[in-house]
C-alpha positions as CSV (number, residue, x, y, z in Angstrom):
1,X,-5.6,19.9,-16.8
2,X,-4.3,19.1,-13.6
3,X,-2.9,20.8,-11.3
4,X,-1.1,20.6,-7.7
5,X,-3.7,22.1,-4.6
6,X,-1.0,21.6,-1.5
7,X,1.8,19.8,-0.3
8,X,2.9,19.3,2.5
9,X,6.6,18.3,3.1
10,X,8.4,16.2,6.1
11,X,5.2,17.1,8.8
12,X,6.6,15.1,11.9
13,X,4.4,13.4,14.7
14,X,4.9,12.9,18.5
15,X,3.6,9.3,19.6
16,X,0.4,9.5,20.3
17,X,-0.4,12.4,18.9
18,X,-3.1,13.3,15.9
19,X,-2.8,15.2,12.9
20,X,-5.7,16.6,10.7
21,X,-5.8,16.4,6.9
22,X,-7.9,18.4,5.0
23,X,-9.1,17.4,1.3
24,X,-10.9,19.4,-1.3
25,X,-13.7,17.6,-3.1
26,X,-12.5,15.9,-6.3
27,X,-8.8,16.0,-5.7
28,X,-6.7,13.0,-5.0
29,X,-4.3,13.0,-1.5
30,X,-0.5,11.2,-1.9
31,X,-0.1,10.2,1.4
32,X,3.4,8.6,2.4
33,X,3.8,7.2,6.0
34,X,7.0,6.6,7.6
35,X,6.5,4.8,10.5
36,X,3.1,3.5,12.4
37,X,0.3,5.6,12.5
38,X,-4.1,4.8,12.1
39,X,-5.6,6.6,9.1
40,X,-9.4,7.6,10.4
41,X,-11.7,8.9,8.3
42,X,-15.2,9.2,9.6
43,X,-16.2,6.0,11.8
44,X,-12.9,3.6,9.6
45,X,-10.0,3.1,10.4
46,X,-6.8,1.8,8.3
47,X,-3.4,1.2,10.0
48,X,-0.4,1.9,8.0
49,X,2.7,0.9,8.6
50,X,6.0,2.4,5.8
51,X,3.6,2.7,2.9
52,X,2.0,5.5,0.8
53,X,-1.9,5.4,-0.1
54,X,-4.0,7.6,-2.1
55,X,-7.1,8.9,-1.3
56,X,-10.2,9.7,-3.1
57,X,-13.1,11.5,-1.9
58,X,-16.0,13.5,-3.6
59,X,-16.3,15.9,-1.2
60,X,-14.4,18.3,0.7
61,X,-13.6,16.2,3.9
62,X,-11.0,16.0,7.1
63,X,-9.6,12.7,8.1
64,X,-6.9,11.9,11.3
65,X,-3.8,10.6,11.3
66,X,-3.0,8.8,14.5
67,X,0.9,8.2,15.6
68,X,1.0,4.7,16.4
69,X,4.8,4.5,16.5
70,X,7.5,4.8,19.6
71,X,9.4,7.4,17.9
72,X,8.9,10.8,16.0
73,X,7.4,9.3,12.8
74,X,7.1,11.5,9.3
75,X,4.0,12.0,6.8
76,X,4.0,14.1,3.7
77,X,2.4,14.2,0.7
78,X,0.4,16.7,-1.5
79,X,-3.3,17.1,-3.5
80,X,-4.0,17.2,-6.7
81,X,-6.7,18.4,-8.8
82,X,-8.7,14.9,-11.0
83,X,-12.3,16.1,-12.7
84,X,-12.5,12.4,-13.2
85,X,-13.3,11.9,-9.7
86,X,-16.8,13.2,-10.0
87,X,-18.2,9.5,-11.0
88,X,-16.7,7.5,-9.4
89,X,-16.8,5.7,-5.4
90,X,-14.7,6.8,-2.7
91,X,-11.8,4.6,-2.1
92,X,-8.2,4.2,-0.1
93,X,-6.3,2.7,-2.0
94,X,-2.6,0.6,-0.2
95,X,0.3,1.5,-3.3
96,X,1.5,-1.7,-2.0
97,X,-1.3,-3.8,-3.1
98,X,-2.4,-1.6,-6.4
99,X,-0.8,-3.4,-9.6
100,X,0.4,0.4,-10.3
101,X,2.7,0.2,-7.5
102,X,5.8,1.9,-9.6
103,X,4.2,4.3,-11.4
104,X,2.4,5.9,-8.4
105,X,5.4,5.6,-6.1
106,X,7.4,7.1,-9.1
107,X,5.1,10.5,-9.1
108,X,4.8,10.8,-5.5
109,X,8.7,10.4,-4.4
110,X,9.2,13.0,-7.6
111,X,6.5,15.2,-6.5
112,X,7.6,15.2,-2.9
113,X,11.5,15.8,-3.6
114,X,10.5,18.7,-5.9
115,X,11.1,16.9,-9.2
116,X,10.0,18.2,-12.5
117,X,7.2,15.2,-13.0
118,X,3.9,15.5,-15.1
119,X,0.4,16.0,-12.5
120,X,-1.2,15.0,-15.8
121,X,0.8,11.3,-15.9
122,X,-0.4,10.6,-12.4
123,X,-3.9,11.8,-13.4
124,X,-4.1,9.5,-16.2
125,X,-2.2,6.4,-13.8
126,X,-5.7,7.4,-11.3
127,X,-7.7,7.6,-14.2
128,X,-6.9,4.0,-14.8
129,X,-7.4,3.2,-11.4
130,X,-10.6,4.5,-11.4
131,X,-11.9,2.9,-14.7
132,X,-10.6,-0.7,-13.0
133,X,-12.8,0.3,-9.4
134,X,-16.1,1.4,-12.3
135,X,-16.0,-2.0,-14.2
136,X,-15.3,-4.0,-10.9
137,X,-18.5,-2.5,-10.1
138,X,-20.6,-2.9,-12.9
139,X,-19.4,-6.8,-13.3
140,X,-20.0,-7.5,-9.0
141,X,-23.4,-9.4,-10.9
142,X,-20.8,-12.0,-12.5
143,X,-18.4,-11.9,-9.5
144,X,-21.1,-12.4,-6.5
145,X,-20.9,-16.4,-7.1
146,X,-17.0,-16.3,-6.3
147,X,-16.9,-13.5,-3.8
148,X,-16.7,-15.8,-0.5
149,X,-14.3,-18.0,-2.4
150,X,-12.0,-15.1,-2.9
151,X,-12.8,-13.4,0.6
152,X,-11.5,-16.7,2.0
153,X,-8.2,-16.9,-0.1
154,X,-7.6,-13.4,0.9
155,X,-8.1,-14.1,4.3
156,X,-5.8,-17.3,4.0
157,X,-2.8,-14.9,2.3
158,X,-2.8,-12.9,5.4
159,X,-3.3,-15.7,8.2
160,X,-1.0,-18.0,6.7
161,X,1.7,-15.8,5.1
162,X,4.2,-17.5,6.4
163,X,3.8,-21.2,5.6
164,X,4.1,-22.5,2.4
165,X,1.7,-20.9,-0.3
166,X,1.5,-21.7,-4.2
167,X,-1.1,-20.7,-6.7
168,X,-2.1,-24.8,-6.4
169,X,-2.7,-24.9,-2.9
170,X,-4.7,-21.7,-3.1
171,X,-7.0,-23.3,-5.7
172,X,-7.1,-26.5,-3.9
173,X,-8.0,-24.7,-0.7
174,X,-11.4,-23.1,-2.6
175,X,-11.9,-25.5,-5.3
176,X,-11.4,-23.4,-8.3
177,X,-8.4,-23.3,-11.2
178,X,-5.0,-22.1,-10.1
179,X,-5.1,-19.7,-13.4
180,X,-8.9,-18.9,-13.2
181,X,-8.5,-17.8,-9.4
182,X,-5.8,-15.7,-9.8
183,X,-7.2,-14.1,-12.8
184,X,-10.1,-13.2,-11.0
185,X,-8.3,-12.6,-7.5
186,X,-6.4,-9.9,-9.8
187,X,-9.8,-8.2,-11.0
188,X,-11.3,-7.8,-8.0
189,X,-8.2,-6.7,-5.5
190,X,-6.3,-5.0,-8.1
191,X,-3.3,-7.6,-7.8
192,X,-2.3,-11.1,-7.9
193,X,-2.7,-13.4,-5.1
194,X,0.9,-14.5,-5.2
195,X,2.6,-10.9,-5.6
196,X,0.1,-10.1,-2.5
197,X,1.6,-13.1,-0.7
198,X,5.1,-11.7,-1.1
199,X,4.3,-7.9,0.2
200,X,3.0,-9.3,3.0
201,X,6.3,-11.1,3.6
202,X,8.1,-8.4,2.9
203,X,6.6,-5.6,5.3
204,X,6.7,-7.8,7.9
205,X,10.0,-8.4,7.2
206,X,11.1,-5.0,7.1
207,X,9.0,-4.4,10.7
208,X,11.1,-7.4,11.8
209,X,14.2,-5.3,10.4
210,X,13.1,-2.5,12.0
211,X,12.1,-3.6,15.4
212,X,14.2,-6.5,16.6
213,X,18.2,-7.4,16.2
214,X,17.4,-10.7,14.4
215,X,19.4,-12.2,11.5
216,X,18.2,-12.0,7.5
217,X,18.1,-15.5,8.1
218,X,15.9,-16.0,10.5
219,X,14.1,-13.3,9.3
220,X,13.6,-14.9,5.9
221,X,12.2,-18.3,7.7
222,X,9.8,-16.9,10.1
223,X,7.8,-14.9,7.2
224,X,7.6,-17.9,4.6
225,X,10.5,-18.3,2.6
226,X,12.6,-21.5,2.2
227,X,16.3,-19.3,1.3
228,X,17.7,-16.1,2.2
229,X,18.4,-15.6,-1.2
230,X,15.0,-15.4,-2.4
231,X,14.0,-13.5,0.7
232,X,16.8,-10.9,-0.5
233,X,15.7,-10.6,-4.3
234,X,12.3,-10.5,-3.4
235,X,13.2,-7.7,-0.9
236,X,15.5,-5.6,-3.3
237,X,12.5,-6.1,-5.9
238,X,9.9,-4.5,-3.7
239,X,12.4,-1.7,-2.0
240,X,14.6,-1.4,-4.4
241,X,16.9,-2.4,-1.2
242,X,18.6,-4.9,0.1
243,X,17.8,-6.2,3.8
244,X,21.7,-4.7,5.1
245,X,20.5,-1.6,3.0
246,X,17.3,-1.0,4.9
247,X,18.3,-2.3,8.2
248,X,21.0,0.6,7.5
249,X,18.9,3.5,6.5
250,X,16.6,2.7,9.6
251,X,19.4,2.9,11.3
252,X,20.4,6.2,10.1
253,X,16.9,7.6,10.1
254,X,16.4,7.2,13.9
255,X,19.7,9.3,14.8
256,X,18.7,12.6,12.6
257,X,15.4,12.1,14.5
258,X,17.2,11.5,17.8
C-alpha cells in the first residue's frame, strides 16, 4: 500500500539562494520547478528549467536546490512511500522526456492541488518505470554494440534542434534503419527520438516566451519549425497551451510574485 510521507506546497526561492530536500530511503520525490534552478545531489548536478522530475533513491538522502532564476521562482512537491524501490538503481528521471509524461504529470498536479487521486496509480505508473530501467539493464549486453551510435544521435537532437531533423536523416547520420533506431532510441532513453526533438523545441520556446518580447513567428523559426502553425499545435500538445496562453500566464505569474 502506498502511502503519502510529505508535501510540500508553493516553497518560494530568492535568486541565488539554496534549498535542502530531505528524502526517506525507498520513497519516490515529485518534484515540480517553476522557474531556473540546479538540482545537486552529491557531486551531480541537473539544471531544470519549468519541468517536474521524480526522484529515486535507496537511501535516506539530502539533495540542493539551487535558484538559478532572476525572480522569486516556486518548487513543490511531495514523497511517497514505493517498497518496489528496494531493487532497483537510483535514477532522476525529466517527466518531459519519460514516455509517461501524462500520467505522472496527471498525479503530481492532482496530488499537489489537493485532489482526491490514487498513491497506488502513481506507484504502479513508477513501478513500470522501474521494470523499463531493470530490463534496460539486463539487455546493456545486446545494446553495447549501438550505444555510441545512439549517444551520438542524442547528442545531434540537442546540438542541432533547430535545423531540420527527420527519423531519415537521423539514420543516415549513424547508418542504421530509421524504424530500427528509433525503436531502440525508445528502449534505451525511455522515448522516441522524434517526440525528444520536439520537447526540446518546445522549452526552448517557452524560455524564448518567457525571456524576450519576440513574435510566435520568429519564435517558431529560430527552434526548427518550418510554420507557426505546427509550432502552435505542437505547443498546445505539450502544454496543453497555446503560445498567447503561456506568454499570458507568465505574464500574470510574475505580478502576484511582484
Amino acid at each position: 500500500m502506498s502511502r503519502l510521507i510529505t508535501i510540500r506546497k508553493k516553497n518560494y526561492i530568492m535568486p541565488g539562494e539554496t534549498e535542502l530536500w530531505y528524502i526517506p530511503k525507498n520513497c519516490p520525490v515529485y518534484l515540480e520547478v517553476q522557474g531556473r534552478a540546479i538540482l545537486i545531489d552529491n557531486k551531480k548536478q541537473l539544471e531544470l528549467h519549468d519541468e517536474s522530475v521524480i526522484i529515486l533513491k535507496k537511501s535516506n538522502h539530502i539533495i540542493k536546490i539551487q535558484s538559478h532564476s532572476t525572480y522569486r521562482m516556486q518548487v513543490q512537491g511531495f514523497t511517497f512511500s514505493n517498497s518496489s524501490l528496494k531493487n532497483t538503481k537510483e535514477a532522476i528521471i525529466r517527466l518531459n522526456e519519460c514516455i509517461y509524461f501524462n500520467e505522472l504529470l496527471y498525479f503530481g498536479s492532482n496530488i499537489l492541488e489537493g485532489n482526491e487521486v490514487s498513491l497506488q496509480g502513481l506507484s504502479l505508473v513508477i513501478n513500470e518505470i522501474v521494470q523499463q530501467m531493470n530490463e534496460v539493464d539486463e539487455d546493456s549486453n545486446c545494446l553495447n554494440k549501438i550505444d555510441t551510435r545512439l549517444i551520438k544521435v542524442h547528442r545531434h537532437i540537442r546540438s542541432h534542434y533547430n535545423t531540420p531533423i527527420t527519423l531519415q536523416t537521423l539514420g543516415d547520420l549513424v547508418g542504421s534503419h530509421p524504424t530500427y533506431l528509433s525503436n531502440t532510441f525508445s528502449k534505451v532513453f525511455g522515448i522516441s527520438p522524434i517526440y525528444y526533438l520536439n520537447q526540446l523545441r518546445i522549452n526552448y520556446g517557452k524560455e524564448m516566451l518567457r525571456t524576450t518580447q519576440l513574435p510566435v513567428t520568429k519564435i517558431a523559426s529560430l527552434v526548427g519549425y518550418t510554420s507557426t502553425s505546427q509550432f502552435s499545435a505542437l505547443f498546445k500538445r505539450y502544454t496543453m497551451m497555446t503560445p498567447a496562453e503561456y506568454k499570458k500566464s507568465i505574464s500574470t505569474q510574475k505580478s502576484k510574485i511582484n
